[in-house]
C-alpha positions as a Markdown table, in Angstrom:
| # | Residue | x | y | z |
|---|---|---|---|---|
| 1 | Unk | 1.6 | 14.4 | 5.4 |
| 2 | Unk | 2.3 | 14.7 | 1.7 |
| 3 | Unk | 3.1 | 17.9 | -0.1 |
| 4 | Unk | 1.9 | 18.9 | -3.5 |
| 5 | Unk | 3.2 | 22.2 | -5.1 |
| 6 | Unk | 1.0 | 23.2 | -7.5 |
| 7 | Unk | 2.9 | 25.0 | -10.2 |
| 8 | Unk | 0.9 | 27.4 | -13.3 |
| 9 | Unk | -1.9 | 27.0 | -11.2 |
| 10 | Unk | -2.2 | 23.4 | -12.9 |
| 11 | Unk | -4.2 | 21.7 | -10.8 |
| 12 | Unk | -4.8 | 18.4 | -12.8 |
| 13 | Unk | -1.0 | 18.1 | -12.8 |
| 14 | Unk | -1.2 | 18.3 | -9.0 |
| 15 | Unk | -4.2 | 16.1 | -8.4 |
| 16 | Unk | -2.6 | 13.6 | -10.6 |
| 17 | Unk | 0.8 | 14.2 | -8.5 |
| 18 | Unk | -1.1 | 13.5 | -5.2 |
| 19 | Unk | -2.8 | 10.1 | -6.4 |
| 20 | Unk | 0.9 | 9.0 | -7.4 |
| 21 | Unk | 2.6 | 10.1 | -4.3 |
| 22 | Unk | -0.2 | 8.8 | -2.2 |
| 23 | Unk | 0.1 | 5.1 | -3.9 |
| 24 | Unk | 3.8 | 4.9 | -4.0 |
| 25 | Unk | 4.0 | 5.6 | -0.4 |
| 26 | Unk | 1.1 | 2.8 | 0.7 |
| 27 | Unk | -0.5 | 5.9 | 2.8 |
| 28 | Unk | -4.3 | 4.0 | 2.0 |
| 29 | Unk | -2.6 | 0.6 | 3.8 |
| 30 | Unk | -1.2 | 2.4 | 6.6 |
| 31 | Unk | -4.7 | 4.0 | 7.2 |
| 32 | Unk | -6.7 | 1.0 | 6.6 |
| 33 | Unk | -4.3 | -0.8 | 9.6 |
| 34 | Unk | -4.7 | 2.1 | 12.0 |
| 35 | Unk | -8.3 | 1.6 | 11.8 |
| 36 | Unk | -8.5 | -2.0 | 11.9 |
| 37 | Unk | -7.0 | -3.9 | 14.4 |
| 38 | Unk | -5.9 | -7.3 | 13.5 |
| 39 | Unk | -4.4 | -9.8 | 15.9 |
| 40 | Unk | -0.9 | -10.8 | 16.0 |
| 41 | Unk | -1.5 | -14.5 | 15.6 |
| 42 | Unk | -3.7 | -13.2 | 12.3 |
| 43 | Unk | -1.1 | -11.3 | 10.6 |
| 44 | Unk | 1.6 | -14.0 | 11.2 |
| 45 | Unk | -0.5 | -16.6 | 9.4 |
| 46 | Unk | -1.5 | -14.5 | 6.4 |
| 47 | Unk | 2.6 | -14.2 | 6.1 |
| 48 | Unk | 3.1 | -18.1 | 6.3 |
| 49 | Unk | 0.0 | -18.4 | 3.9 |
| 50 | Unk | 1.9 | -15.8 | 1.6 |
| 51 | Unk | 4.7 | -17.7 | 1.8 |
| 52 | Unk | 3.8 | -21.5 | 1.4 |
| 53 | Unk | 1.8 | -19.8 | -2.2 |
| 54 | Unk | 4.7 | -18.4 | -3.8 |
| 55 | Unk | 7.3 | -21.2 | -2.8 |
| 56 | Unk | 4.2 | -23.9 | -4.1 |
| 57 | Unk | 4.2 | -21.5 | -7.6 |
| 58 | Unk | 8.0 | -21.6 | -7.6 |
| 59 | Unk | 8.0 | -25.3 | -7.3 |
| 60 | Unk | 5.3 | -25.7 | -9.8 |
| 61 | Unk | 7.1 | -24.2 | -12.6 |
């Protein structure tokens, strides 16, 4: 659970606080996995996709 102090009752600064502590911390990711359930054998083949891309765009170059 993230904490926002809001201080001189700024609550723009507070708001814009949230959103950056809320981004830096994935929360929306974490959220999106808890909901959705995605198989093992998925996941693991997103990875080698991930990977085979950006060693193919290293090459490349």
């Amino acid at each position: 659970m993230l904490v926002i102090e809001v201080k001189d009752k700024n609550i723009n600064n507070a708001l814009k606080s949230y959103k950056r502590k809320v981004r830096d911390t994935q929360l929306r990711r974490e959220l999106y996995k808890r909901k959705h359930f995605t198989k093992p054998s998925v996941t693991r083949r997103v990875e080698v996709m991930k990977a085979e891309y950006t060693l193919n765009r290293l090459l490349k170059d």
